[in-house]
C-alpha beads as a LAMMPS data file, in Angstrom:
LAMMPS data file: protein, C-alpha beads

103 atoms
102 bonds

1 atom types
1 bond types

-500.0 500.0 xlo xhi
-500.0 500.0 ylo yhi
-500.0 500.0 zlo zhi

Masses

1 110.0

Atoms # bond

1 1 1 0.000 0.000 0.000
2 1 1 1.156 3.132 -0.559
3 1 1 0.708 6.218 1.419
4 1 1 2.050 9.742 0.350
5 1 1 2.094 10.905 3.884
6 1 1 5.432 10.673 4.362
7 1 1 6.126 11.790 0.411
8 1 1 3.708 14.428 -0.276
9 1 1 3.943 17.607 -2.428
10 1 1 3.467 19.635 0.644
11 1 1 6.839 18.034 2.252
12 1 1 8.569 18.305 -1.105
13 1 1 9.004 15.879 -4.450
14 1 1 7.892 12.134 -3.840
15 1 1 11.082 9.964 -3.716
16 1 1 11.184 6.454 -5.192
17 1 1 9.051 7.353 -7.977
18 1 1 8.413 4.704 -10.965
19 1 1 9.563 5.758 -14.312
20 1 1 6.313 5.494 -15.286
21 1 1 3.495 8.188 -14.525
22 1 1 0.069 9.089 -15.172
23 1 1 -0.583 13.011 -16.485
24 1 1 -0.322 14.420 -12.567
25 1 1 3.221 12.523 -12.462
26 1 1 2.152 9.766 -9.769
27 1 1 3.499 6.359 -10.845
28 1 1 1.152 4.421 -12.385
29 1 1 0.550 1.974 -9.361
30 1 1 -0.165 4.598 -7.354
31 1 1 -2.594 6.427 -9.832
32 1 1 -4.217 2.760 -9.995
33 1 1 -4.083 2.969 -6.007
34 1 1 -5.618 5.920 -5.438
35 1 1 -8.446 5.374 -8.137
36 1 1 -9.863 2.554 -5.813
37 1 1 -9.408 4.722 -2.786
38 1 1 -11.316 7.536 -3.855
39 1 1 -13.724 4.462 -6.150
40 1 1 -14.980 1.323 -5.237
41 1 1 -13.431 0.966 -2.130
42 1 1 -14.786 4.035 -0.866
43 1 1 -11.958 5.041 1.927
44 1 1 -12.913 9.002 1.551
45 1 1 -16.233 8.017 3.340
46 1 1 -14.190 7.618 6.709
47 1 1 -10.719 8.494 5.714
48 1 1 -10.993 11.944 5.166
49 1 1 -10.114 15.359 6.749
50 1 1 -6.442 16.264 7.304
51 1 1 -6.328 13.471 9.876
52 1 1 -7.227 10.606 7.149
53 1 1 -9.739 9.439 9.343
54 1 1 -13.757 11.092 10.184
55 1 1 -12.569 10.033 13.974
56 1 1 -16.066 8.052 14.214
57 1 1 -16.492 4.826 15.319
58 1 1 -17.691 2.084 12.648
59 1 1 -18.658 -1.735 12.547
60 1 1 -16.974 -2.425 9.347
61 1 1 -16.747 -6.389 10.204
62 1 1 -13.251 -7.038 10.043
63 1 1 -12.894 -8.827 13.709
64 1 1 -15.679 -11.375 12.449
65 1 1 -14.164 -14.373 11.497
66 1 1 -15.151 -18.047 11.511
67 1 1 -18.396 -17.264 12.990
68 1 1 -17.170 -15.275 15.685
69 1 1 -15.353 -11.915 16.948
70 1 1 -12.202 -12.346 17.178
71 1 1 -11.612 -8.765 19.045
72 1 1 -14.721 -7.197 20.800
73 1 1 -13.699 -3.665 19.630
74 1 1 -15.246 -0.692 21.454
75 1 1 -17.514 -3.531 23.086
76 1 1 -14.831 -3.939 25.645
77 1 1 -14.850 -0.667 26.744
78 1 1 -18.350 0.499 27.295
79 1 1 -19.869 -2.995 27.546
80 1 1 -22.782 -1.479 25.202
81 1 1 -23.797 -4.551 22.728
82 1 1 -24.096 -2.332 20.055
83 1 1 -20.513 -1.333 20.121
84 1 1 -19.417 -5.191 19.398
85 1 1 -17.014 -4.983 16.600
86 1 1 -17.230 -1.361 16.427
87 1 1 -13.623 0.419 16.061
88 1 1 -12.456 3.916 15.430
89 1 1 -11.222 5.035 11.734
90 1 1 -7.577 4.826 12.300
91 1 1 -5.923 7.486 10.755
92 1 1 -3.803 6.289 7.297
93 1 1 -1.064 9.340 7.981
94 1 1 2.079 7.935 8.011
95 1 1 1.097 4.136 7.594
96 1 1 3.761 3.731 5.583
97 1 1 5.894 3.912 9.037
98 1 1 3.720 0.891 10.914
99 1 1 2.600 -2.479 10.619
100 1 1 1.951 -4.465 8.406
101 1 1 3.226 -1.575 5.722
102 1 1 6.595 -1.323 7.091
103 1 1 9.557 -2.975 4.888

Bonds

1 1 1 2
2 1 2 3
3 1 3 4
4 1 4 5
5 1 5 6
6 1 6 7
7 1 7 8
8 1 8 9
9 1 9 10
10 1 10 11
11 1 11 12
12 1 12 13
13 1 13 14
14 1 14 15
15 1 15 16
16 1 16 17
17 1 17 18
18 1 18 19
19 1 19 20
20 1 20 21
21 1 21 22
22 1 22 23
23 1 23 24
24 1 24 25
25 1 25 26
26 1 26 27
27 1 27 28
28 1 28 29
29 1 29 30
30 1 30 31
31 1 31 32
32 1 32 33
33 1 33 34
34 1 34 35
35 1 35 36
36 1 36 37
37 1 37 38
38 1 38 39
39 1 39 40
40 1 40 41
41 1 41 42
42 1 42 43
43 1 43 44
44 1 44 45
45 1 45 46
46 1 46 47
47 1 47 48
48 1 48 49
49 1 49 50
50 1 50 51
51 1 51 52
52 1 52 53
53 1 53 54
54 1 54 55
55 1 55 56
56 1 56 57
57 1 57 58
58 1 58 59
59 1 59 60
60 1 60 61
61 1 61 62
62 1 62 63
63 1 63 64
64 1 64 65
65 1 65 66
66 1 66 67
67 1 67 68
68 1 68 69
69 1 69 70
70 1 70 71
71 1 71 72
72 1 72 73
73 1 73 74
74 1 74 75
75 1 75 76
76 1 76 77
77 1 77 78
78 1 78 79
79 1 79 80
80 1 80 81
81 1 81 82
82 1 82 83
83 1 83 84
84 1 84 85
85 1 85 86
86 1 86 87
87 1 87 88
88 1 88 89
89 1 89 90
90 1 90 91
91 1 91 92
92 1 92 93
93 1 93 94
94 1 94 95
95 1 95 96
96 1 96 97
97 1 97 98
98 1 98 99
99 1 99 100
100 1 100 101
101 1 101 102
102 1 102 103
């Protein structure tokens, strides 16, 4: 995954890039990359703001696994039922920097 967090115009030219670009300069896999961000995967809905993330809680399923949760989320917290499964959008600056991104 890429993230131009760490890379963005504001801090600068993007190092690394492909020799290969789309008509904004972004390498092509990132220019693929982004599409489905802002597309069919729909990130900008919760990923947004300077932060990269609405700072809202969400059920988005991803701790339901086999049948089961395998992390109670906000659940464990406020003991509310509602909240099983339910994390906060994590912010996507600086990914690039943490698990499971990191090289």
């Amino acid at each position: 995954m890429y993230c131009p967090a760490a890379n963005s115009s504001s801090r600068g030219p993007m190092r690394g890039s492909a020799s290969v670009s789309d008509s904004n300069g972004l390498p092509l896999s990132v220019a693929r990359g982004l599409a489905i961000f802002r597309g069919k995967a729909g990130c900008p809905a919760c990923h947004s703001r300077p932060t990269l993330s609405d700072e809202l809680f969400h059920n988005t399923s991803v701790a339901w696994h086999d049948g089961q949760w395998t992390d109670l989320g906000r659940f464990s917290v406020t003991g509310v039922s509602a909240d099983r499964g339910v994390f906060k959008t994590p912010t996507l600056r600086e990914i690039a920097r943490t698990a499971p991104y990191t090289a």
